[in-house]
C-alpha positions as CSV (number, residue, x, y, z in Angstrom):
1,X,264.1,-68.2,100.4
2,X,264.2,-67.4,104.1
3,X,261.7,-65.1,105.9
4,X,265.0,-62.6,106.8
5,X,268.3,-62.7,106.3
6,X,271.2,-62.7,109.2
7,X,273.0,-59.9,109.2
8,X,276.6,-62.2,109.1
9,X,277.2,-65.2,107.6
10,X,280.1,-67.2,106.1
11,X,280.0,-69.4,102.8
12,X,282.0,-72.6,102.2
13,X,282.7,-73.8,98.8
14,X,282.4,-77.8,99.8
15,X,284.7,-78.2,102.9
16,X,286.5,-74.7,102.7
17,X,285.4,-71.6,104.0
18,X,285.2,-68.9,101.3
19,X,283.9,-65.7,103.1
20,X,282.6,-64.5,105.9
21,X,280.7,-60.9,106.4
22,X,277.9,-59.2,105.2
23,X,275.1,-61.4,103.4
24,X,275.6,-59.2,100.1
25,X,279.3,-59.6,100.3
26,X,279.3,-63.4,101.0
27,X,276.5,-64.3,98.4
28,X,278.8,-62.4,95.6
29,X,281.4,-64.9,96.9
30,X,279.4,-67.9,97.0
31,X,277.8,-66.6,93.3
32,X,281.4,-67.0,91.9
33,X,281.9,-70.1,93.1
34,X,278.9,-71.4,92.1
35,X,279.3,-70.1,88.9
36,X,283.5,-71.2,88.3
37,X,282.8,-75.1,87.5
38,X,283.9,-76.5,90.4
39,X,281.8,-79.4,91.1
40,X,281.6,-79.0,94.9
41,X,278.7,-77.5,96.8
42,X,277.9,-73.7,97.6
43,X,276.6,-73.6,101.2
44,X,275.7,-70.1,103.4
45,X,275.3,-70.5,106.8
46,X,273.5,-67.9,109.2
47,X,276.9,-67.0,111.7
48,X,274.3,-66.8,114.8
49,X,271.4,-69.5,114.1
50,X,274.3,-72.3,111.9
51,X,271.2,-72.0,109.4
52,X,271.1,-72.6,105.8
53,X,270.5,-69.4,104.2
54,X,268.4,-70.3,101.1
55,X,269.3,-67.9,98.5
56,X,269.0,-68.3,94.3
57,X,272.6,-67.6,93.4
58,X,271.5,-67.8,89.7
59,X,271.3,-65.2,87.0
60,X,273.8,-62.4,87.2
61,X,275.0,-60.2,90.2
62,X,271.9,-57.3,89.8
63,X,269.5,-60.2,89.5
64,X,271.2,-61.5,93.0
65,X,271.2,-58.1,94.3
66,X,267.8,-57.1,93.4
67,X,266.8,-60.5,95.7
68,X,268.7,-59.3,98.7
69,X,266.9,-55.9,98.8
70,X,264.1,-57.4,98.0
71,X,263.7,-59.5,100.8
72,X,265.4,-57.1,103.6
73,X,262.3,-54.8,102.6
74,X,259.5,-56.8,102.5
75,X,260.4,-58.2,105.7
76,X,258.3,-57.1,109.0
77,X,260.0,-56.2,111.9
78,X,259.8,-58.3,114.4
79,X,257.9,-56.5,117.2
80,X,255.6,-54.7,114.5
81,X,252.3,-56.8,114.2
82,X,250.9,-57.5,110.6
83,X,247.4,-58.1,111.2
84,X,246.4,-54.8,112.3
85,X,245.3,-52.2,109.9
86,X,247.4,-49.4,109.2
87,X,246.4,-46.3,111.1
88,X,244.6,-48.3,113.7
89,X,245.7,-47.1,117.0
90,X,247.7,-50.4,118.7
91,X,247.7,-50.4,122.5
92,X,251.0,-50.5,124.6
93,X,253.3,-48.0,124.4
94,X,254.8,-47.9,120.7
95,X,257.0,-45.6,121.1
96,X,258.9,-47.2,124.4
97,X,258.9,-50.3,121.7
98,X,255.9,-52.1,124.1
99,X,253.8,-53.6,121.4
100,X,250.8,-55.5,122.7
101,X,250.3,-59.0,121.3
102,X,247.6,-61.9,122.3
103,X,248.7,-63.8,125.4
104,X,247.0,-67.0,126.0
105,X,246.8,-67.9,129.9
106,X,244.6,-70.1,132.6
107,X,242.0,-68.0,134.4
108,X,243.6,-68.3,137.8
109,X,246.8,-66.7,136.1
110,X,244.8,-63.5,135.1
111,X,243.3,-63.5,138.2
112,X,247.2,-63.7,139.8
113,X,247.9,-61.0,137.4
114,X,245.5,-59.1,137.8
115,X,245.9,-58.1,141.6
116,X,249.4,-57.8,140.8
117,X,250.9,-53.5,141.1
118,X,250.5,-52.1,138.0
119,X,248.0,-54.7,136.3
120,X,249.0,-57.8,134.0
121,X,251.3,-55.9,131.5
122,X,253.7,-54.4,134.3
123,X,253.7,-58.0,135.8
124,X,253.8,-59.6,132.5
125,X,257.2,-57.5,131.3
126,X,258.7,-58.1,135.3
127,X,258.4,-61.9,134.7
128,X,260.3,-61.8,131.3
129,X,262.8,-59.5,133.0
130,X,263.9,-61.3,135.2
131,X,263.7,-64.9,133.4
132,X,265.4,-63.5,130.4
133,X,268.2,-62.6,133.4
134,X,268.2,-66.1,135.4
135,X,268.3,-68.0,132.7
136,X,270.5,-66.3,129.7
137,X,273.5,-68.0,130.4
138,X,271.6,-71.1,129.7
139,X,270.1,-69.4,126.5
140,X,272.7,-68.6,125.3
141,X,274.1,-71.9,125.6
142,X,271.4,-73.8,124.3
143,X,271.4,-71.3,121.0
144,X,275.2,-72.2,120.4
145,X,274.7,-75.7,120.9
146,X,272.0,-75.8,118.2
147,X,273.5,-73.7,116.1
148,X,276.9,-75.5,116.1
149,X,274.8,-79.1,115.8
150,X,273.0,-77.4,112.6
151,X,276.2,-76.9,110.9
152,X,277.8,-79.8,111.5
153,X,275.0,-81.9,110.7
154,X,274.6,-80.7,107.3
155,X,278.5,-80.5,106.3
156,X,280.2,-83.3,109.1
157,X,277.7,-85.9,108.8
158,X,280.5,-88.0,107.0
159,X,283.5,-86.6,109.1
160,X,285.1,-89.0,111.7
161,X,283.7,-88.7,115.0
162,X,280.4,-87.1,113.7
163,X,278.5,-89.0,116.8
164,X,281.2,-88.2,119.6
165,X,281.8,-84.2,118.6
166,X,278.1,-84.2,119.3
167,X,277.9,-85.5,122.7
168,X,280.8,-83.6,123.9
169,X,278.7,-80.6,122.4
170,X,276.1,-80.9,124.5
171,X,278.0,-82.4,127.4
172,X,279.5,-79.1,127.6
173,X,282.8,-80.6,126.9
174,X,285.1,-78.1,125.3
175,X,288.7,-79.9,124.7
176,X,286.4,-83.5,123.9
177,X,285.3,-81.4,121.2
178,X,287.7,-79.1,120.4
179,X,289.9,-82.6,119.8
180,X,287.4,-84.5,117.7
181,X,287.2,-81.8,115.4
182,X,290.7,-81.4,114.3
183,X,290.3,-84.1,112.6
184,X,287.9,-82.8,110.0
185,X,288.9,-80.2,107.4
186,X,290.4,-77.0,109.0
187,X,287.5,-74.9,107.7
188,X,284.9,-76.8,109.1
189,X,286.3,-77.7,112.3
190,X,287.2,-74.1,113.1
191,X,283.7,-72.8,112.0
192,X,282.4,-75.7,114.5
193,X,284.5,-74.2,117.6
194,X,283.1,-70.8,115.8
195,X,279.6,-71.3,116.9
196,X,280.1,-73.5,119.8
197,X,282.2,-71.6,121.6
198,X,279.2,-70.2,124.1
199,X,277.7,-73.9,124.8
200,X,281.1,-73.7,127.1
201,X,280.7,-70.7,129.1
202,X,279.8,-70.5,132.9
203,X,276.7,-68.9,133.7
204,X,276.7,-65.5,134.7
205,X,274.3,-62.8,135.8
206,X,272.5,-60.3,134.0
207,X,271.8,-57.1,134.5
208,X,269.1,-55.2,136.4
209,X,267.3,-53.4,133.6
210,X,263.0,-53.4,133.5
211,X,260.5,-52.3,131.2
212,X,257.5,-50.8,133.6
């Protein structure tokens, strides 16, 4: 089972799509399926990441529910350390959500930091601010090319074209692809375009926003 679970997904019952939504909505779906004799494969995939969500879909609907709330529980948010014992004062600023966390760097980058205005963590949060804003249109590219070539590597491996959708994936070639695809079941090829779709965007600026 997964560390956490996406928040939407989309299930395909072999090469057809059979819902897409919320993960307990879906996995009910995909439970059916799975449980209806078809002999075709039940597959989740994570709508943001094109990840495999590994869930048991056996036993009854409780039992699958009970393992959804289970796991969206016990998992840690992300920012919230779990090495630190409780009632331990963290540094940063919890409530702004600054959380401190280890930092590895060279000494002549501490000692750039550190003559910087308002010491390393200012700095520190400055520099992310304004990468995360010069690069995110390539980010954001980048995460929809991998998570279209996650999915279509684990259900259009056989599909014609398999090699040729993915170099006009990451050529940034949107009709290329968008044509190679309609060849492969309608489900899957529309999924495809589904996750793709921001590996064809221009790059755009971001905003101005900064955590001092």
């Amino acid at each position: 089972m997964s560390d956490s679970f996406p928040k939407s997904c989309t299930a395909f019952a072999g090469t057809r799509q059979i819902a897409t939504g919320t993960l307990a909505m879906v996995a009910l779906k995909a439970q059916s399926a799975a449980n209806s004799g078809d002999l075709v494969p039940v597959s989740i995939f994570d709508d943001v990441t094109g990840r495999v969500v590994e869930i048991d879909l056996r036993g009854t609907v409780e039992d699958l529910m009970q393992r959804i709330a289970i796991n969206e529980t016990s998992v840690a948010p992300p920012h919230e350390p779990t090495t630190v014992e409780e009632g331990v004062r963290r540094p940063g600023r919890p409530k702004l959500g600054v959380v401190a966390r280890e930092v590895t760097l060279l000494p002549r980058h501490w000692e750039w930091l550190a003559i910087q205005p308002g010491g390393a963590s200012v700095a520190l949060r400055k520099l992310v601010e304004e990468a995360r804003r010069t690069h995110q249109g390539r980010d954001r590219r980048r995460i929809a090319q991998e998570a279209a070539y996650r999915f279509v590597s684990a259900m259009a491996g056989n599909e014609p074209d398999f090699e040729e959708a993915l170099r006009a994936l990451f050529a940034g070639n949107r009709q290329r692809f968008a044509e190679l695809v309609e060849a492969w079941p309608v489900d899957l090829g529309d999924y495809a375009k589904k996750l793709a779709a921001a590996a064809f965007l221009e790059p755009e600026s971001g905003g101005t926003s900064q955590l001092e």
